[in-house]
SEDRENDREN-925970 format. One record per residue (C-alpha): residue number from 1; residue in three letters; x, y, z. Coordinates in pm, whole numbers. Layout:
BEGIN
SITE     i    aa        x        y        z
SITE   NUM   ALA        X        Y        Z
...
END
This chain:
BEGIN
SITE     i    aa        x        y        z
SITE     1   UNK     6667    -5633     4606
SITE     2   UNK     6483    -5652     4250
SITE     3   UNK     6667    -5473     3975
SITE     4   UNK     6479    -5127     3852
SITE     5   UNK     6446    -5131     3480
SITE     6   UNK     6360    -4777     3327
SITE     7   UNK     5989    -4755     3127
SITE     8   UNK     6018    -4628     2811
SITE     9   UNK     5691    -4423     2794
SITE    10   UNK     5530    -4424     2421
SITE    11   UNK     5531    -4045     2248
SITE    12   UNK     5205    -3877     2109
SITE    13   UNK     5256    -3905     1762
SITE    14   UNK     5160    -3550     1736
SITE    15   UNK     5418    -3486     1948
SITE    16   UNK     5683    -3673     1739
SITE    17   UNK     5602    -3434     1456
SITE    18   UNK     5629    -3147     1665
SITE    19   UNK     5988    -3245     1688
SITE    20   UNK     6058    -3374     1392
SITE    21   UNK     5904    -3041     1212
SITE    22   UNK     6148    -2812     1444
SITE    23   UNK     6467    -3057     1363
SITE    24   UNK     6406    -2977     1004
SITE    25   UNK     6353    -2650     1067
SITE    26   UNK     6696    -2599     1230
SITE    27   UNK     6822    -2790      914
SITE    28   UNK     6676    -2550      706
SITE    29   UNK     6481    -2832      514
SITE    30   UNK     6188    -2686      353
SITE    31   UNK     5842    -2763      495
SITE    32   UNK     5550    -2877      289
SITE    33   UNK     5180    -2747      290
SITE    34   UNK     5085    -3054      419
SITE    35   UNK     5303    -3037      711
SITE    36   UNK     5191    -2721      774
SITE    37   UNK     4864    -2786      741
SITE    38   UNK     4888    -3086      975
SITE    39   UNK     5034    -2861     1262
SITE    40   UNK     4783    -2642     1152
SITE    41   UNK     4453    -2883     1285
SITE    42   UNK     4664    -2991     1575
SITE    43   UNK     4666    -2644     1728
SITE    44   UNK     4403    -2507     1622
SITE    45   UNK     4186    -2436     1850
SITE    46   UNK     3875    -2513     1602
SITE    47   UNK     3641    -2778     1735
SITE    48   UNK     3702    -3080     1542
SITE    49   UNK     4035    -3018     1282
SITE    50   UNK     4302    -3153     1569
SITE    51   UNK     4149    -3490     1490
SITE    52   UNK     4188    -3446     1122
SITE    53   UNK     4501    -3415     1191
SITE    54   UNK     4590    -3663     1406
SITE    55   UNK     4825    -3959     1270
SITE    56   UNK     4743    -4192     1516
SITE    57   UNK     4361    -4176     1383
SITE    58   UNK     4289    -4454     1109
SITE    59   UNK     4218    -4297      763
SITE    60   UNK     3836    -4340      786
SITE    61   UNK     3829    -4165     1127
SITE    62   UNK     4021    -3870      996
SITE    63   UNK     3791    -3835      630
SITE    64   UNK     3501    -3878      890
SITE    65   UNK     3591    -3583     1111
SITE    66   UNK     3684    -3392      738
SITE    67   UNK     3339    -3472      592
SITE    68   UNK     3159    -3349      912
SITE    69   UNK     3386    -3036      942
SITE    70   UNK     3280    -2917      548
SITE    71   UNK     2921    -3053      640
SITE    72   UNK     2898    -2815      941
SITE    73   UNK     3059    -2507      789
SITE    74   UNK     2860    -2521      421
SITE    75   UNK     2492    -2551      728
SITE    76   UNK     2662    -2233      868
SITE    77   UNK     2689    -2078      577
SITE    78   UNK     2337    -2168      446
SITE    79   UNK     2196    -2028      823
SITE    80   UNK     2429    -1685      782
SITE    81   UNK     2263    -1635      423
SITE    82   UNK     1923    -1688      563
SITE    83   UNK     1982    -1407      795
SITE    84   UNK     2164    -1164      606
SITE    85   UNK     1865    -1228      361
SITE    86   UNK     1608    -1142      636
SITE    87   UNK     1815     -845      757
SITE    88   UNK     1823     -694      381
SITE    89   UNK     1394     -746      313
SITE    90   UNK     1274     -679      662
SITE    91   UNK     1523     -436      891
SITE    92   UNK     1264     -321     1101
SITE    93   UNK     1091     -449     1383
SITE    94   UNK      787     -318     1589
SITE    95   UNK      776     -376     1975
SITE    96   UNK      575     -237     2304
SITE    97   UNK      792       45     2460
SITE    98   UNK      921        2     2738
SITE    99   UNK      842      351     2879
SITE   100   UNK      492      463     2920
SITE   101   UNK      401      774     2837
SITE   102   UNK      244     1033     3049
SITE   103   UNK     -131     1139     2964
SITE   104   UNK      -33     1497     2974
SITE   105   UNK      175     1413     2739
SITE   106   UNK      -84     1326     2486
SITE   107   UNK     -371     1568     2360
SITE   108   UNK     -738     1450     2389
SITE   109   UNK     -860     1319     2084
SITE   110   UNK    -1081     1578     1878
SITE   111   UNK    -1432     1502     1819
SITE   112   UNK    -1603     1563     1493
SITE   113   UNK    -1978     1543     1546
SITE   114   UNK    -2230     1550     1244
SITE   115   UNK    -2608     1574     1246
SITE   116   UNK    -2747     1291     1007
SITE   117   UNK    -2979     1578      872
SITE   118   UNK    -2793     1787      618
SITE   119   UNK    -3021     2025      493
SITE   120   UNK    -3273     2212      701
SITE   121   UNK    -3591     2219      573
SITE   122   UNK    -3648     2560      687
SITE   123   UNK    -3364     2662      453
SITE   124   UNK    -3477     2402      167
SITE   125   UNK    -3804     2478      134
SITE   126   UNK    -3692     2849       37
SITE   127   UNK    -3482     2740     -254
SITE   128   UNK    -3689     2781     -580
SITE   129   UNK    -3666     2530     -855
SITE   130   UNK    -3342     2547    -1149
SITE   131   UNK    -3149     2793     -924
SITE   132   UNK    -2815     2835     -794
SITE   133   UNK    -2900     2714     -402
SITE   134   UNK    -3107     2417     -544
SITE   135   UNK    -2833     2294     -732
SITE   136   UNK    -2621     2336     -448
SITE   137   UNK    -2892     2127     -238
SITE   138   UNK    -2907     1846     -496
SITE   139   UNK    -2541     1784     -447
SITE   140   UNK    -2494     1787     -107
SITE   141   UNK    -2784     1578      -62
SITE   142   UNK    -2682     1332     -364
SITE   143   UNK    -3028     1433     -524
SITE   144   UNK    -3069     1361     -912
SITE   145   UNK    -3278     1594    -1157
SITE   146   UNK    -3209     1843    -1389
SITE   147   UNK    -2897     2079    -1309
SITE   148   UNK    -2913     2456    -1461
SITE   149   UNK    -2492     2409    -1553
SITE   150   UNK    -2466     2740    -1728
SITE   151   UNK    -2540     2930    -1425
SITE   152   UNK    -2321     2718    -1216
SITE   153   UNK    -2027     2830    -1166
SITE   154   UNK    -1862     2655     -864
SITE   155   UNK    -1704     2940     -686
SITE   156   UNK    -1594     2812     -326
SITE   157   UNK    -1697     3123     -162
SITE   158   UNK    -2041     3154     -327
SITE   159   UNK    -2137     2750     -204
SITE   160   UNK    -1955     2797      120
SITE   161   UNK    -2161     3051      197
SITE   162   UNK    -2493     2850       87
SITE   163   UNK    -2366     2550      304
SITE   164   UNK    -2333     2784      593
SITE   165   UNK    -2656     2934      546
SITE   166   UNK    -2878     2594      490
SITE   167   UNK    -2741     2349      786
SITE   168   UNK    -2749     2344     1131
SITE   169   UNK    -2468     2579     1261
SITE   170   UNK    -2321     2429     1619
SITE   171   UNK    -2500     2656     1835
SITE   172   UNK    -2795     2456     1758
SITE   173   UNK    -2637     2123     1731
SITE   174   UNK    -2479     2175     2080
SITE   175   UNK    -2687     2293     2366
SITE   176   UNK    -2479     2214     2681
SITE   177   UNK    -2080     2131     2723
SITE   178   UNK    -1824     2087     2975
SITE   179   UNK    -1485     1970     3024
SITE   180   UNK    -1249     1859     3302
SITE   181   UNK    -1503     1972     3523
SITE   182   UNK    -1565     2304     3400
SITE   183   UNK    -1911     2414     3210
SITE   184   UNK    -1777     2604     2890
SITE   185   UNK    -1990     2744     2570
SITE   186   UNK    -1998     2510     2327
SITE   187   UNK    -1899     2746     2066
SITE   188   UNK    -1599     2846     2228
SITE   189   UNK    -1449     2543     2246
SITE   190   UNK    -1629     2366     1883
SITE   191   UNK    -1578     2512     1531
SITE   192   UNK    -1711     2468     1232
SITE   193   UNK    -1597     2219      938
SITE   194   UNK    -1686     2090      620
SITE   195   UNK    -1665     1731      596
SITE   196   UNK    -1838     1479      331
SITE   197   UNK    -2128     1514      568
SITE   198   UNK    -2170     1824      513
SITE   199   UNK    -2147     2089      824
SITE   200   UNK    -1986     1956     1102
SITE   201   UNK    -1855     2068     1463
SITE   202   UNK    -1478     1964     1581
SITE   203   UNK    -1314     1991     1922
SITE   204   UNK     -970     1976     1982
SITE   205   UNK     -861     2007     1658
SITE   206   UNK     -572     2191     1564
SITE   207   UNK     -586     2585     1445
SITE   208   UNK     -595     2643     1063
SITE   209   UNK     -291     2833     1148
SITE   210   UNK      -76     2551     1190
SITE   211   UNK     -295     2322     1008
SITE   212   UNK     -237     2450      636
SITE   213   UNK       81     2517      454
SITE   214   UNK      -13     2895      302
SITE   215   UNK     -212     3105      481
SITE   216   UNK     -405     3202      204
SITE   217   UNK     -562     2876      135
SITE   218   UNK     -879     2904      147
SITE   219   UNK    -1059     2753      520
SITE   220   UNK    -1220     2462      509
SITE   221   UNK    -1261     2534      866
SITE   222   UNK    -1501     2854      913
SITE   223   UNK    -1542     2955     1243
SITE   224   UNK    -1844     3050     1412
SITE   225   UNK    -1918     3387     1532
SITE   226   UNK    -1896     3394     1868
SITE   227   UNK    -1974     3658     2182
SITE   228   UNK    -1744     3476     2365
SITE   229   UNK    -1443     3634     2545
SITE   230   UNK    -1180     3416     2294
SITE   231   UNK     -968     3328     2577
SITE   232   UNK     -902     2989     2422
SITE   233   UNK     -505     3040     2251
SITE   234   UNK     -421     2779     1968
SITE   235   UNK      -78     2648     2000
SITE   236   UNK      136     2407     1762
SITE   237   UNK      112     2036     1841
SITE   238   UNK      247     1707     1590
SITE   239   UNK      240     1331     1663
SITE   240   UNK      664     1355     1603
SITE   241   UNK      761     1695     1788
SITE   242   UNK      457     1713     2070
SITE   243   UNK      382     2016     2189
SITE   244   UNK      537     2362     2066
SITE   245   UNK      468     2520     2437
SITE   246   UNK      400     2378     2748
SITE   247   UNK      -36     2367     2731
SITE   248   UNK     -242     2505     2965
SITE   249   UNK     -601     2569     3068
SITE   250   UNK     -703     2826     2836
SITE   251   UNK     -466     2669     2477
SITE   252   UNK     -541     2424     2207
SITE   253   UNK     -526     2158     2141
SITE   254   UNK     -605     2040     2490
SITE   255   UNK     -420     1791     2671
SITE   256   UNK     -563     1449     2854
SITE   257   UNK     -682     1669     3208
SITE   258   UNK     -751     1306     3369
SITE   259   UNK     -895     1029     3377
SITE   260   UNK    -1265      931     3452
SITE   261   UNK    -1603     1057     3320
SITE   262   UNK    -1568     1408     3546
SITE   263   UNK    -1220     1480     3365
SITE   264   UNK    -1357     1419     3021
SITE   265   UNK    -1578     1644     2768
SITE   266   UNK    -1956     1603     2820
SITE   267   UNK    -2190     1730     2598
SITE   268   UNK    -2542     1748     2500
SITE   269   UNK    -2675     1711     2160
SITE   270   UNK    -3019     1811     1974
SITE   271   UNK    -3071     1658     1667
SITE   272   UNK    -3380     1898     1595
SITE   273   UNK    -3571     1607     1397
SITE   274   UNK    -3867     1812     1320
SITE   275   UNK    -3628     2008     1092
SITE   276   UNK    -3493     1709      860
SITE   277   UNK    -3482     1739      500
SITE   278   UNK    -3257     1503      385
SITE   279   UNK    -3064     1228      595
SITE   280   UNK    -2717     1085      542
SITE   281   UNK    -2863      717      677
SITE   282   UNK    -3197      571      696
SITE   283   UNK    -3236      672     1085
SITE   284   UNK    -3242     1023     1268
SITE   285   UNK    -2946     1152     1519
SITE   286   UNK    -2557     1192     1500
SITE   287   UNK    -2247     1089     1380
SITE   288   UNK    -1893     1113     1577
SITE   289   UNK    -1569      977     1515
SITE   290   UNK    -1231     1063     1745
SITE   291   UNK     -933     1127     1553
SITE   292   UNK     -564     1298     1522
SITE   293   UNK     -616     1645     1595
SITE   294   UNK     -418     1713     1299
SITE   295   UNK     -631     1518     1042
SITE   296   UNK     -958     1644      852
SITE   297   UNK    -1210     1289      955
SITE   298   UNK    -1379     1103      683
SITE   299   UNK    -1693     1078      841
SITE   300   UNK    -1941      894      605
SITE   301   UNK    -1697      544      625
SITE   302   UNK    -1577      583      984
SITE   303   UNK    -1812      725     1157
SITE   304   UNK    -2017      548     1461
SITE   305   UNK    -2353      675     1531
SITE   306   UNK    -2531      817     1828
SITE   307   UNK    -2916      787     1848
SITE   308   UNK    -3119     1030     1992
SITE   309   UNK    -3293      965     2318
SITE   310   UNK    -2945      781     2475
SITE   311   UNK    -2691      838     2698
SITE   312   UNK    -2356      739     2581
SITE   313   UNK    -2034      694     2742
SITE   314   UNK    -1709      662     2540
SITE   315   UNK    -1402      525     2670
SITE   316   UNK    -1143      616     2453
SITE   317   UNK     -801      459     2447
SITE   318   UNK     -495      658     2270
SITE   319   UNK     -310      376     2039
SITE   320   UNK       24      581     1975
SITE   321   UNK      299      441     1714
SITE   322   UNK      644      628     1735
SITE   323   UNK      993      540     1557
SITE   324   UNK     1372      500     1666
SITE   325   UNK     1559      774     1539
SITE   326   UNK     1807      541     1379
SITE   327   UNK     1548      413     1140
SITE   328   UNK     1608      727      928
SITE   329   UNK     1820      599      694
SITE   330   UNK     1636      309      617
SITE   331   UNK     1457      367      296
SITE   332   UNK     1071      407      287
SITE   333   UNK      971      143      114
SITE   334   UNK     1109     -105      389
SITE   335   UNK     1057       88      697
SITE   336   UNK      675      199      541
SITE   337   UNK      648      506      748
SITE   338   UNK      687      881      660
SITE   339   UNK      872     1144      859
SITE   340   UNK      759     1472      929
SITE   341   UNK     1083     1611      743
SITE   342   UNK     1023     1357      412
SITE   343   UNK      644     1479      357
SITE   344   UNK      592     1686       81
SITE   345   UNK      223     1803       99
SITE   346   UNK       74     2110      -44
SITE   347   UNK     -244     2159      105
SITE   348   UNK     -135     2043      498
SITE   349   UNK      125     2134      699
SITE   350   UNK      131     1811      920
SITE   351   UNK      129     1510      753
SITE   352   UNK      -89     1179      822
SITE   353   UNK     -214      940      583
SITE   354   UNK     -547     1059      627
SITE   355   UNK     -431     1432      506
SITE   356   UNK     -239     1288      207
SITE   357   UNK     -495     1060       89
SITE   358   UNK     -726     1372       75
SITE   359   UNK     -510     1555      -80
SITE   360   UNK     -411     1244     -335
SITE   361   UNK     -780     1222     -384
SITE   362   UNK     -863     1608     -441
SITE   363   UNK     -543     1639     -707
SITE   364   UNK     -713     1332     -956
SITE   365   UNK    -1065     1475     -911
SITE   366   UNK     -921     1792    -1007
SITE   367   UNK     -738     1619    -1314
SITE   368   UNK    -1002     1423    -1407
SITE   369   UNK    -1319     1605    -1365
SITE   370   UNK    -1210     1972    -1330
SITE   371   UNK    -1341     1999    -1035
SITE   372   UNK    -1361     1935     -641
SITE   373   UNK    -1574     1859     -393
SITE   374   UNK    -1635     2075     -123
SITE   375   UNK    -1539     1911      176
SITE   376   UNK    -1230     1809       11
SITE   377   UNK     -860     2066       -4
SITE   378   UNK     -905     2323     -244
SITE   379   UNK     -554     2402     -413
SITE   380   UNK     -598     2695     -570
SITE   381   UNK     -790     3003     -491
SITE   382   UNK    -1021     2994     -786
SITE   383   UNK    -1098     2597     -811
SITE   384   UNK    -1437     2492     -906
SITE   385   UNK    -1676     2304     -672
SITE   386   UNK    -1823     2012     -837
SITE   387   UNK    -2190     1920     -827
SITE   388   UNK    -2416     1627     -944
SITE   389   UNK    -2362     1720    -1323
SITE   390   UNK    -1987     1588    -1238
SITE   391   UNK    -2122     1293    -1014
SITE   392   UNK    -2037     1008    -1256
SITE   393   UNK    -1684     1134    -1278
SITE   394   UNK    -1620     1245     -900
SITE   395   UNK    -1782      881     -842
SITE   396   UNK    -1583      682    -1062
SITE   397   UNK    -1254      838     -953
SITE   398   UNK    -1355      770     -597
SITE   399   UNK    -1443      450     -675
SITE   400   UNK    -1122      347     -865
SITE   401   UNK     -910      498     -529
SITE   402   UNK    -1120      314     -306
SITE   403   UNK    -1083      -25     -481
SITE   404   UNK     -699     -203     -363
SITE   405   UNK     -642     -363     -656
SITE   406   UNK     -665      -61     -864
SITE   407   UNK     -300       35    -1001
SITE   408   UNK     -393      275    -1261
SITE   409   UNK     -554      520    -1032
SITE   410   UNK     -425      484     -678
SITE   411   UNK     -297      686     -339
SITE   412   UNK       20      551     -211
SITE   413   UNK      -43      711      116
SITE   414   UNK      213      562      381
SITE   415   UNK      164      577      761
SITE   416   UNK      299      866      957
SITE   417   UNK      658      666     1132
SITE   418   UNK      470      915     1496
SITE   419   UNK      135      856     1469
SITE   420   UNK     -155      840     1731
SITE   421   UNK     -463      733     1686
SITE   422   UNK     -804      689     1952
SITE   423   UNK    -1014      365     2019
SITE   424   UNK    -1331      403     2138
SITE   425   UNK    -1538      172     2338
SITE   426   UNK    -1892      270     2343
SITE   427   UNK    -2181      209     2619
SITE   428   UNK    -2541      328     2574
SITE   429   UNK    -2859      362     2761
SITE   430   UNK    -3200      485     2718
SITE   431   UNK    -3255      865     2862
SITE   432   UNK    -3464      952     3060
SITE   433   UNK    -3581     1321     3171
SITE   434   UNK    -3842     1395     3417
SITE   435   UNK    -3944     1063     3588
SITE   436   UNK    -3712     1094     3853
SITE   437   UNK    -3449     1342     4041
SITE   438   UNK    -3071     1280     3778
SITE   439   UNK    -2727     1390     3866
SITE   440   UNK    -2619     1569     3536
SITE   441   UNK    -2678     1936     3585
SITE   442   UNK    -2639     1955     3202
SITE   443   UNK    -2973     1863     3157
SITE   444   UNK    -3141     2098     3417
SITE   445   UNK    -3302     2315     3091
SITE   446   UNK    -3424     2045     2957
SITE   447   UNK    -3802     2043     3089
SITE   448   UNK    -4013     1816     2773
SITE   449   UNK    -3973     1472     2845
SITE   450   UNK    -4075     1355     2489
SITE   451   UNK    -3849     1634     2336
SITE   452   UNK    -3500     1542     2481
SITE   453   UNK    -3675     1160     2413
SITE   454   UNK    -3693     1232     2051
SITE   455   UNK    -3424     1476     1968
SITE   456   UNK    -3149     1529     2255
SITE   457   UNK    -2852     1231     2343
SITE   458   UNK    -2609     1304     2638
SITE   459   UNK    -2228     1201     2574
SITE   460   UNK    -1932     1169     2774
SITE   461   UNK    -1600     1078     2666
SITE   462   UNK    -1300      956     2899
SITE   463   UNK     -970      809     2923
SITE   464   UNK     -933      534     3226
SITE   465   UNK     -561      490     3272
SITE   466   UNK     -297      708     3335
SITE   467   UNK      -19      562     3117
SITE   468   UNK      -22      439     2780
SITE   469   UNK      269      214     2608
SITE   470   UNK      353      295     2254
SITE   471   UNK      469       54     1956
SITE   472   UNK      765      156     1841
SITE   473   UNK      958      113     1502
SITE   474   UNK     1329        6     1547
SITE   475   UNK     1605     -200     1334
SITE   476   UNK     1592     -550     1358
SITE   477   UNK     1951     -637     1320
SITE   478   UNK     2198     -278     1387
SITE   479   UNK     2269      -60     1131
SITE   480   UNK     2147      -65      774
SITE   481   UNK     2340      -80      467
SITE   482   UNK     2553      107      356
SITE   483   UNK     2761     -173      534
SITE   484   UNK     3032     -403      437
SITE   485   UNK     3021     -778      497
SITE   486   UNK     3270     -771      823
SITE   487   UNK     3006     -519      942
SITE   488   UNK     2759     -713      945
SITE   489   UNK     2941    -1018     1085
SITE   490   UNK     3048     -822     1351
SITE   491   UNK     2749     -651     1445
SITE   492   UNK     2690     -632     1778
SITE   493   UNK     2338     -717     1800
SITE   494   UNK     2206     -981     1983
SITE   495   UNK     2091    -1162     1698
SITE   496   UNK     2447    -1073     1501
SITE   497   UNK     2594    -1270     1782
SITE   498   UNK     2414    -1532     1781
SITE   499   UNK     2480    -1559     1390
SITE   500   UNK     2862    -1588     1498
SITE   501   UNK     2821    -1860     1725
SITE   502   UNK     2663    -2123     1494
SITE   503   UNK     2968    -2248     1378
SITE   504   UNK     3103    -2277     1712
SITE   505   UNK     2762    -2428     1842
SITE   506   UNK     2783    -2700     1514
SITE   507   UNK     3119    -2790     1578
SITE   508   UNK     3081    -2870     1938
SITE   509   UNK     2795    -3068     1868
SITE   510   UNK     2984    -3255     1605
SITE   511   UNK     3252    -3336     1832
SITE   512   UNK     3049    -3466     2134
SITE   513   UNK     2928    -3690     1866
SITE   514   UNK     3210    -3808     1757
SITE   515   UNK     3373    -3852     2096
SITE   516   UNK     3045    -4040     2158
SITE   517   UNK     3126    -4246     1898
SITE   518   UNK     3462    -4354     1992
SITE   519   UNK     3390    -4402     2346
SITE   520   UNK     3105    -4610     2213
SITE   521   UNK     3349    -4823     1963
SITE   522   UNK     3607    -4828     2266
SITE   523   UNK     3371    -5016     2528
SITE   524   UNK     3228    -5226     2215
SITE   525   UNK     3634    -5369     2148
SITE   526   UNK     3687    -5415     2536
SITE   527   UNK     3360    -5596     2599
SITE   528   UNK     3425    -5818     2310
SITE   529   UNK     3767    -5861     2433
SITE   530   UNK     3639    -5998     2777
SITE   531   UNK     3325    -6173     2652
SITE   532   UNK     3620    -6349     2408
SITE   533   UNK     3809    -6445     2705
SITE   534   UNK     3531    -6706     2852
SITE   535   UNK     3478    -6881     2492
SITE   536   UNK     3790    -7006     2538
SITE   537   UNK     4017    -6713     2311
SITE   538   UNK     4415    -6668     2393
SITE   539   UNK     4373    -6605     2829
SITE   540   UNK     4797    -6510     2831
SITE   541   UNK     4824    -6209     2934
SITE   542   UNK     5050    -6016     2750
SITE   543   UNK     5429    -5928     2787
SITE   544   UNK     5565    -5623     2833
SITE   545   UNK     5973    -5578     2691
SITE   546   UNK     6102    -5385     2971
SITE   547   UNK     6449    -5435     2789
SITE   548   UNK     6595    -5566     2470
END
């Protein structure tokens, strides 16, 4: 029988200094920081630093491994800056809700409508020259001459009652209306405001109740007498809270009823051309724009226009903009919205950026010129109206708000953070009365062909879908400062996370490298090792001590 000889098997090194450290240890021989260090990288569970230290590795291979180690760690460094960096100058980030909201949930847009004619002619042709009314006349209809100043005073009550009594009041704008299916008197559900087209009628808007801060100010929104029965009961509605009460049938603001043309407002117009005196364009019919029911429109730069003699159907689709609640604390001036709580308006109660850059704009007029105009919030109780003697100042003011670049004289107006706003897409075609048997019964008084062809337009405005998504303001990477730095490296955000595992990521990539190295360097030795063998190199193979 062969003898058995024991095989010594060769030790790790790192194994060897594993037992070498604990027998000097038991000896109570002090360890160094390098031998500390060294066990250190071999346990670690770090990608990459057990090879650093690994005695068995040749010096190049280890200061290899240590290079790419400090490499890796100063790119993770440089990516973590980036990001904390982004996370300090842009915390907030807009997406699409995920969870539609409701039509009911969101009121019907209100409809300011404006007749291009501002002055009757009935009414201007009884003004007498250098009077109160003709001064009054000139301004709204941005007529130049010579202005009798001394017996101008500018009392809001005095021209309100002039503007009143010299344009088309809405009983004569509007001659037929109905909505959700139901006929209604126009004047019922329109009222009367002053806009920078002079006279105008709104639906839907909110009550000058909630509308205003003090109850005194004076209303820029006079209603029209009415015979009606007043069944119609205003109730409290913001982009940010919604509705006060649950809304109903006979309450305002009015809710979305439906979709489709039937569950929409209809209305006919008469533009009454024969009684023009001065137009707001070159052309003859109306002006309408959709907007918050909260918000006072600007009608002469955002208006859309309706020609007479067409019928015009308006799809209108609700663009609504809310914010996360957690967004609060984020300062203004990154999150560049406004909440209802921040807003410190005196004229409105609800803010918009449409009500404060009114306001912004009536407040430097009133600096500037010592006066207002009359569409525009009035302060105080006794605040003077301006008229064409004050154009080149009003102008010039207007001018310098209007133009971006301007710093000297500017609104800083910032979006509402709940906000809604109403698209609308616009079809028209020619209308026709007479020729043949028509569907719309709110046309059945009309009887003159060349009448409703030169003065009347028939409107409709709809929603099509049932649901609408928001955008909604939220933080882009967890909570804002104040925050400490392990905070923010241990946010648990998805992007936080991901910030954590770049190191890792590096690391592993650095090792597969390397390990593809060696392998690579491995196979090189043994090929050349075998390709040596057949040019003749040293074929004994070698010998193996199995004792001494």
């Amino acid at each position: 029988m062969a003898p058995v000889f024991p095989v010594n098997h060769p030790r790790p090194a790192h194994a060897a200094f594993e037992k070498d450290s604990r027998t000097k240890l038991l000896h109570n021989e002090r360890v160094t920081f390098t031998e500390n260090l060294r066990e250190y990288c071999l346990n670690t569970t770090i990608h990459g630093l057990k090879y650093i230290g690994t005695v068995s590795l040749t010096l190049c291979e280890r200061a290899y491994f240590f290079l790419t180690f400090i490499v890796v760690t100063a790119c993770s460094i440089y990516f973590i800056s980036n990001v904390y960096i982004k996370w300090q100058s842009s915390p907030i980030i807009i997406g699409l809700n995920p969870i539609a909201t409701h039509i009911k949930n969101i009121p019907f847009p209100a409809v300011t409508i404006c007749n291009m004619n501002q002055i009757r002619r009935e009414a201007a042709e009884r003004f007498e020259e250098h009077t109160l009314e003709q001064t009054v006349l000139q301004s709204i209809c941005s007529i130049d001459g010579d202005f009798n100043v001394t017996q101008y005073e500018g009392k809001w009550s005095v021209v309100k009652k002039l503007l009143l009594n010299s344009t088309q009041p809405c009983s004569g704008l509007l001659k037929a209306c109905r909505y959700a299916k139901q006929t209604e008197k126009c004047t019922d559900i329109f009222q009367s405001v002053f806009t920078d087209e002079g006279l105008c009628c709104t639906f839907n808007a909110l009550d000058s109740v909630f509308m205003f801060r003090n109850a005194n100010t004076p209303n820029i929104f006079p209603t029209e007498a009415s015979d009606g029965d007043g069944r119609f009961r205003p109730i409290l509605w913001t982009p940010e809270d919604g509705y006060a009460e649950h809304p109903s049938n006979s309450t305002y603001p009015r809710m979305i009823a439906g979709t489709g043309v039937t569950m929409g407002l209809a209305m006919v117009l008469d533009a009454n051309v024969s009684d023009y005196f001065c137009s707001s364009t070159s052309s003859t019919g109306f002006k309408i724009i959709f907007h918050n029911p909260t918000e006072t429109p600007k009608i002469t730069d955002y208006a859309q226009y309706i020609p007479v003699g067409s019928e015009n159907r308006i799809i209108i689709t609700p663009k609504i903009n809310d914010a996360a609640n957690q967004i609060r604390k984020v300062a203004q001036a990154q999150r560049q919205c406004v909440f209802a709580n921040e807003a410190n308006l005196s004229y409105y109660s609800v803010y918009s950026r449409n009500n404060c850059e009114l306001e912004c704009e009536a407040k430097l007029i009133l600096e500037n010129c010592g006066c207002v105009l009359y569409y525009l919030p009035k302060l105080y109780e006794d605040t003077k109206i301006c008229s064409r003697a004050n154009a080149r100042c009003y102008e010039q003011i207007r001018s310098s708000i209007a133009f971006t670049a301007n710093t000297s004289l500017s609104c800083t107006c910032l979006p509402g953070c709940f906000e809604i706003s109403y698209i609308p897409d616009v079809t028209t075609a020619e209308l026709e009365i007479g020729k043949f048997g028509i569907r719309e019964n709110l046309l059945d008084s009309v009887k003159d062909a060349q009448y409703a062809k030169n003065n009347l337009a028939l409107i409709y405005i709809f929603v099509k879908d049932t649901y609408y998504r928001s955008f909604t303001k939220g933080e882009l990477f967890g909570s804002k400062p104040p925050v400490t730095t392990v905070q923010f490296l241990g946010d648990r955000d998805y992007r936080s996370g991901e910030m954590q595992l770049q190191p890792g990521r590096n690391a592993m990539v650095t090792e597969f490298v390397a390990k593809a190295n060696g392998w690579a360097r491995n196979t090189f030795r043994s090929r050349r090792n075998q390709l040596g063998r057949g040019f003749g190199q040293d074929r004994t193979p070698p010998s193996y001590s199995f004792y001494n």
